[in-house]
N, C-alpha and C positions, 0 to 999 in steps of 0.2 A: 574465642566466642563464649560469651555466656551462659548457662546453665540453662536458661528461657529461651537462649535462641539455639541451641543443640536441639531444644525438645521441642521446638517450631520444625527446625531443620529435618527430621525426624516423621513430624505431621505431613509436610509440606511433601518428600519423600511418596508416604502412601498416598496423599489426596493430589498424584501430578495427574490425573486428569482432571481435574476441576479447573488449572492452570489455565487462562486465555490466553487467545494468541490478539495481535494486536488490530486487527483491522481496520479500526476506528482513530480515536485519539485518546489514546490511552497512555500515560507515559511510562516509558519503561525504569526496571531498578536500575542504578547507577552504576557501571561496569568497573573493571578496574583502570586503575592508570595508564595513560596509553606509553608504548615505544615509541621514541624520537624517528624509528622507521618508515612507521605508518604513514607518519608523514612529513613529506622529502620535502624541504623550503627549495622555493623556486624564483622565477622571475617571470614579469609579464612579456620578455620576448620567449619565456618558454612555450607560452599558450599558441595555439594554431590561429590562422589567421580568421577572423569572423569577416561577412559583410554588415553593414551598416544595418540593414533591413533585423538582422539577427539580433545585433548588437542592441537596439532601441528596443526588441519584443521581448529578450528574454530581458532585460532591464527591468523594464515596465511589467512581466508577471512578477519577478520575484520582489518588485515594489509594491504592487499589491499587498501582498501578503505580510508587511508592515503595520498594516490594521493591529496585525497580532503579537507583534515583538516590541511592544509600544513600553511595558514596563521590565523585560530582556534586557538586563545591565549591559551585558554583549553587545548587541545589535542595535538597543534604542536610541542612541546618537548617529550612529551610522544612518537611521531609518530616517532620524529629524531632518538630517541633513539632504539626505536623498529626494523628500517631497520637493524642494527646491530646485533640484535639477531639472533641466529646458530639455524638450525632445531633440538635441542635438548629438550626434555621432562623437563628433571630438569633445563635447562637453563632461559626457557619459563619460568617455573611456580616461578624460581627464580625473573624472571625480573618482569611478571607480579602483587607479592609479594611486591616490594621495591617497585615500581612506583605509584601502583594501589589500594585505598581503596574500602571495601566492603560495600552495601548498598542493602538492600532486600525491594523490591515495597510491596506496601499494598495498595489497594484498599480503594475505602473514607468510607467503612463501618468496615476497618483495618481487609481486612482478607488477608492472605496469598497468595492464590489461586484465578486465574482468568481463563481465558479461551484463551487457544491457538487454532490458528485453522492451515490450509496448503492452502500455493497454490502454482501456476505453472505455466508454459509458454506451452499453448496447442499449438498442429498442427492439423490444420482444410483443411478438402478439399475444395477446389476451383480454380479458374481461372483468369486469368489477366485480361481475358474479359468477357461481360455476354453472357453465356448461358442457352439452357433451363433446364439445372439441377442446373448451379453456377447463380442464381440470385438478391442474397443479397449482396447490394454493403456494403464497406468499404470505410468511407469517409476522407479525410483528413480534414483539418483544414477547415472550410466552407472562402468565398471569404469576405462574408458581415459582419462575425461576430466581434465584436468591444471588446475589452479588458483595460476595464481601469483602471489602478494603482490608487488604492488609495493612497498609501504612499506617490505618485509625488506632493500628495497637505496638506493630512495631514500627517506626520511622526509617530503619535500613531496611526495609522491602517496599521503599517505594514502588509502585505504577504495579505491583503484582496485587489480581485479582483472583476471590475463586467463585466458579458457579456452579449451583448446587441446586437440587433440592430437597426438602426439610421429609424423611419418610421414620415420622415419629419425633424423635428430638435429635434425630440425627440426618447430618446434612453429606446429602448421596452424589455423586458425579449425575449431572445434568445428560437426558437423552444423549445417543450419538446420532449422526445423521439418518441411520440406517433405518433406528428404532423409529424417530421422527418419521424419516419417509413411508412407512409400513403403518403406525399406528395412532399418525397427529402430535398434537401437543394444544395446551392449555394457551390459547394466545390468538389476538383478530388476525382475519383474514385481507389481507390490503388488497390482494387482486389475485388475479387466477390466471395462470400460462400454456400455454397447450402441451408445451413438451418439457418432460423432465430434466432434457439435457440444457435449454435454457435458463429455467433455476440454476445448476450446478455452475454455469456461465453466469450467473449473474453473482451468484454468492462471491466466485472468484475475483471477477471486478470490483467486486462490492460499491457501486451503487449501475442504476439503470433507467431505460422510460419503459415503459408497458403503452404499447398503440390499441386504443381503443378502436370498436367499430366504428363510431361515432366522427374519429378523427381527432378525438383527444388526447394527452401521453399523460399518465403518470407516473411523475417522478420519480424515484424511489433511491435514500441513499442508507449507507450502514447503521445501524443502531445498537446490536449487542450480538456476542457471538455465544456459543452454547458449549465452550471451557477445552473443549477436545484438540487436538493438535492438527493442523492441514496438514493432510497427504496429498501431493499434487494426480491426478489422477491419470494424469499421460506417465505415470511411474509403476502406475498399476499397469498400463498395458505393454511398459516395453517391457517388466515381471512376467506377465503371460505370454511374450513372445505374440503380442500381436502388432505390435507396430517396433518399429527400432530407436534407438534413442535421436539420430538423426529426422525422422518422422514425424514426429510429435511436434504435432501443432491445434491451436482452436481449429482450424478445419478438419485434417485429421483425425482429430479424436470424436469429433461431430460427425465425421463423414463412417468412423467406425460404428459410432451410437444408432445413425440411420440401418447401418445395414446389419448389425445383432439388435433389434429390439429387445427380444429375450434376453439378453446380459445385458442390458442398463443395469436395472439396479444392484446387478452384481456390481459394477463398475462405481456406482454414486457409493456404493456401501462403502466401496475401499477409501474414501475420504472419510473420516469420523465429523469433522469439523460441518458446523451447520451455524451461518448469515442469518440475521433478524433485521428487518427492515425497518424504514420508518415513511411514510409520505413525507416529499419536501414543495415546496409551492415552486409551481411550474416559470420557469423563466428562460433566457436566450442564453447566459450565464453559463460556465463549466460546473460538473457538480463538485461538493464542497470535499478538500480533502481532510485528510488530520489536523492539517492546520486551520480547518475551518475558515477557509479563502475559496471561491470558486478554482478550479482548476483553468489554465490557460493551454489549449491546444497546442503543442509541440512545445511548448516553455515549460512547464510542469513536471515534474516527478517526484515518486515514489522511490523511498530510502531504506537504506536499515538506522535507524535514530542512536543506536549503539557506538555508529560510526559518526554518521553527518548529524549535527544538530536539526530538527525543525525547523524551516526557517533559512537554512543558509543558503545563500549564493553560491552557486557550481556553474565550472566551465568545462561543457562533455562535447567530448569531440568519438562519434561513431560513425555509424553508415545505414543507411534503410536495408532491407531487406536486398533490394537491387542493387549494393553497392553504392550507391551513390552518398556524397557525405553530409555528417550532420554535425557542424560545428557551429555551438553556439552556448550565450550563458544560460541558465535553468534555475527555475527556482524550486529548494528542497520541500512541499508542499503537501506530501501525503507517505503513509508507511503502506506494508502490505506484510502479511506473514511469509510471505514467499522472498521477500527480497532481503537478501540476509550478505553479509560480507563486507570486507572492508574496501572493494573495486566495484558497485556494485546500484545498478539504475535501471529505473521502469519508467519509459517515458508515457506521459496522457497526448494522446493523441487524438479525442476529440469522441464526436459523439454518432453513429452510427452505426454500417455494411462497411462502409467505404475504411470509415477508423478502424474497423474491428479489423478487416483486412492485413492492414498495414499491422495493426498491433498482435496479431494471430502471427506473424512468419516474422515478428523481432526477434532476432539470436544471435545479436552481433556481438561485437569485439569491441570495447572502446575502452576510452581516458577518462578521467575524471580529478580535477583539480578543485580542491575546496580554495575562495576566495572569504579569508579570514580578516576582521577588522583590526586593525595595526593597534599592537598593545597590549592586547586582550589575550589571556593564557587560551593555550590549544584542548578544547575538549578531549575527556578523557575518553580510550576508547579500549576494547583487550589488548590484552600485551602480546607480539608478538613473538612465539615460540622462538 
């Protein structure tokens, strides 16, 4: 290492809370090379069997999001080729066949199996303006807060950002949620929600509708975060011994927040990490993830990009909550700070009560196979221990 980048390294050290986490589409620094481990070369009679219905919907999300891999050395012939394919079952699975090799993730302890979870784009009540039932603002991007590329000065810290702001000529770790929730911040107001633990649910998701009286929704998807690191907050409560690790769920931890009002915001405090919004123009459409593609109901998910490229084709074979299974391809289409590892998927399950449901009690077990384009070197991902 360099003499400039020891003394970055050093900076970098005291100023890790300014460090964002990813929620958006940010890309990450480039990890090291991966172990041949990671991932295990396979065959396509390794994969679980799909039906046809599957086969054609997870196809067609992850073609979607082709809009975006258009200048993707990797992917972009793969993509050309793809808009040519015919809504047919054997045609797909032909094309996907010839273009596409198989590869099944393995966790750094090489097990198979990781953990999938769900989530979803909620609709929360509230109001444009506050009143005295809607009076938890939603903030946009605050006025003061500072965002500095590191990339602009060193080139090996791509996708690391810090945010700050400037108190004097010195640039200070940006509010934590705590402070925010207790004392505002400098930044418009997009709307107003009746309950505190809604926000903390919608930051989590990161994006949402807000239901108008009126019968209106607005929109609302991620726009900037506020540098601190997510604490999951069902981690604060099985710390307190108020719920067990088995327990923990959006209802649950919702169902805890109803019944201690007085410990809310002990509870939001225990997350540092605080979501800035943006209005998005209202449509039928999934809301947009990292890859800036609308999300596709049960086709879509959220990655750790360390591991899965942006963008890539995956064949996940888990189970709903009930047990019952869920094998089908998926398109890698959004990240989240939370979904971290090398076995490792948040499926979008759509937009509601009914989604939130289903995505509220995801804690399964599944597979996960990267479908790589024939030829093409294997993204690099950490090394396994």
């Amino acid at each position: 290492m360099t003499l400039p980048l020891r003394r970055l390294a050093g900076t970098l050290a005291a100023l890790a809370l300014l460090a964002g986490c990813n929620g958006g589409d940010e890309e990450k620094p480039k990890p090291a090379p991966h172990a041949l481990a990671t991932y295990v070369p396979g065959t396509w009679q390794d994969l679980p069997s799909v039906t046809d219905a599957d086969l054609l919907a997870g196809f067609t999300a992850w073609r979607n999001g082709c809009e975006k891999l258009a200048r993707n050395p990797v992917w972009a012939p793969t993509c050309e080729a793809a808009q040519a394919v015919p809504g047919d079952p054997a045609q797909v699975r032909a094309f996907l066949q010839s273009t596409l090799e198989v590869y099944g993730l393995r966790s750094a302890e090489q097990q198979a199996k990781g953990l999938i979870t769900g989530y979803y784009e909620p609709v929360y009540r509230g109001s444009l303006t506050q009143t005295p039932q809607a009076s938890v603002p939603v903030y946009g991007i605050p006025d003061d807060m500072i965002v500095v590329d590191l990339a602009s000065v060193y080139p090996e810290l791509k996708g690391k950002r810090l945010r700050g702001r400037l108190d004097g000529r010195v640039l200070k770790p940006y509010d934590t949620a705590e402070v925010i929730g207790r004392e505002g911040v400098q930044a418009p107001v997009l709307a107003w929600l009746t309950d505190p633990m809604d926000l903390q649910f919608l930051q989590i998701q990161g994006s949402g509708r807000v239901q108008l009286d009126d019968g209106r929704q607005l929109r609302l998807g991620y726009a900037d975060q506020n540098g601190h690191p997510y604490r999951p907050i069902g981690r604060w409560l099985v710390e307190q011994g108020e719920l067990s690790k088995d327990q923990v769920s959006m209802g649950a931890i919702h169902a805890w927040g109803e019944a201690h009002p007085e410990r809310v915001p002990e509870l939001l405090a225990s997350n540092p990490s605080y979501v800035f919004f943006s209005a998005r123009p209202d449509s039928n459409e999934g809301p947009r993830g990292s890859l800036n593609v609308p999300l596709t109901a049960g086709y879509s998910v959220a990655i750790d990009r360390k591991v899965i490229p942006l963008g890539s084709l995956l064949w996940l074979s888990t189970t709903r909550p009930d047990g019952s299974p869920v094998v089908r391809p998926v398109g890698a289409q959004d990240t989240g700070g939370a979904i971290t590892g090398e076995v490792r998927a948040d499926l979008f399950w759509g937009t509601g009560p009914e989604a939130g449901e289903l995505a509220g009690n995801m804690k399964q077990q599944g597979q996960i196979w990267m479908l790589w384009p024939k030829g093409q070197a294997l993204p690099d991902v950490p090394k396994v221990p």
